[in-house]
N, C-alpha and C positions, 0 to 999 in steps of 0.2 A: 042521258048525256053523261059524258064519262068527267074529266073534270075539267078546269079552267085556270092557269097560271097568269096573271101580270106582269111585265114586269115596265120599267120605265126606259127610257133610251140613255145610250151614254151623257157623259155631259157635252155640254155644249158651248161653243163660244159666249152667247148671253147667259149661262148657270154662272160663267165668271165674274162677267160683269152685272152679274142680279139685276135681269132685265127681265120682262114677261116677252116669253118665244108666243106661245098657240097657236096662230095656224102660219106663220111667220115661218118661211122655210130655212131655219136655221142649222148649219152643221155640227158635226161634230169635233171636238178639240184631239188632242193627241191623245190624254188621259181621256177621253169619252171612247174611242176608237178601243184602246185597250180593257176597259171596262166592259165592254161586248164580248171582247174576245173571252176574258177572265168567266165572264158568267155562261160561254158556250162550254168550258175546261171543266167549271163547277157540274151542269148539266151531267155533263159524260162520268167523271170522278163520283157522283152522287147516285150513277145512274136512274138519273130522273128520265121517264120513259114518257115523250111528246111524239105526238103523230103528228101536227104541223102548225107552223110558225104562222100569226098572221101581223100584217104590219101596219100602222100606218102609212101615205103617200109621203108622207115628206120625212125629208132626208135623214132628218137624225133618228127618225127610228124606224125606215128601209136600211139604212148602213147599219145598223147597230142588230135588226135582222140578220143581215148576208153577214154578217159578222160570226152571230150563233150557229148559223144554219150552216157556215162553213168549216168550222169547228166538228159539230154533231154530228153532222149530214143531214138534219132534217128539212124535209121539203117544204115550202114557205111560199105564201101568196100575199101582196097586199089587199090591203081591204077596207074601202074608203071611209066605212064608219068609224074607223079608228083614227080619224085625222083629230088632232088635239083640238080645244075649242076654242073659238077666234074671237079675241077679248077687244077688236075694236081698237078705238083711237087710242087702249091701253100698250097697245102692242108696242114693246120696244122701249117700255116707260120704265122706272123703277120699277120692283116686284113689291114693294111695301109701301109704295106713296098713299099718301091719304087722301088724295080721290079715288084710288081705285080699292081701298083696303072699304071704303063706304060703298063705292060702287056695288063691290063681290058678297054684297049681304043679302041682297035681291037673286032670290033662285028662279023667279019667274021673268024678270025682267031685262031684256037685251043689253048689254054692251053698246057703247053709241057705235053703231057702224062695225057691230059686231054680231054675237050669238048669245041667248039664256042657257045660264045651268040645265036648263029645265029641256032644251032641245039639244044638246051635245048628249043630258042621261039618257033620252028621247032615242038617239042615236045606237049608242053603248047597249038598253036594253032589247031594241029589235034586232041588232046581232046577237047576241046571247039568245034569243028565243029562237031566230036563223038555226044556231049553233045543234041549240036543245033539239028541235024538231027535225034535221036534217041528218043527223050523226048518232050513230049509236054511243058508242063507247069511246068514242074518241079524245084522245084529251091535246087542249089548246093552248099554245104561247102566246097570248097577245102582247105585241110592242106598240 
């Protein structure tokens, strides 16, 4: 397997108002929009060499995608294991309340009406091994 970059999506309307997004199809702000573009400019200027984008389904980090990929030119698919993890009846609450800061201590344990740490890694590491096993030398943007 060749390598593997991260990176996170622009911001987002709730990054402003320090809400928990996860699977919450939250957009991007004006400053999140630009923050895509700047890091496809970085890419090119650095000549950091990606053979293809892949994204999360939801929107702020598909936009933030077609964002780099429109910059770079690099070819970009979504790819549903990368959907962020869905924190349940947290969703949309403060990001530091103290039920949910107790809640997020448990790696194995669901979210009420949500997803475990333990099944979003679950997720993340059967792409990676997809990745490993499927591609040679390929190397990866995940959004």
């Amino acid at each position: 397997m060749g390598q593997v970059y991260f990176t996170r999506h622009g911001q987002t309307f709730w990054n402003v108002e320090n809400k928990i997004c996860g699977a919450t199809d939250i957009g991007l702000t004006e400053l999140g929009h630009k923050q895509a573009e700047e890091l496809g400019q970085k890419i090119l200027k650095e000549g950091i060499k990606i053979d293809e984008i892949l994204y999360s389904p939801l929107s702020r980090a598909a936009d933030t995608a077609k964002h780099i990929g429109k910059v770079t030119g690099i070819p970009m698919r979504e790819e549903i294991r990368l959907k962020e993890q869905n924190f349940g009846k947290y969703e949309s609450t403060p990001r530091h309340g103290e039920e949910f800061e107790e809640a997020k201590k448990s790696f194995i344990n669901h979210f009420d009406g949500g997803e475990s740490m333990f099944e979003m890694a679950q997720r993340i590491y059967n792409l990676l091994d997809d990745l490993k096993k499927n591609q040679d030398e390929k190397t990866y943007l995940l959004v």
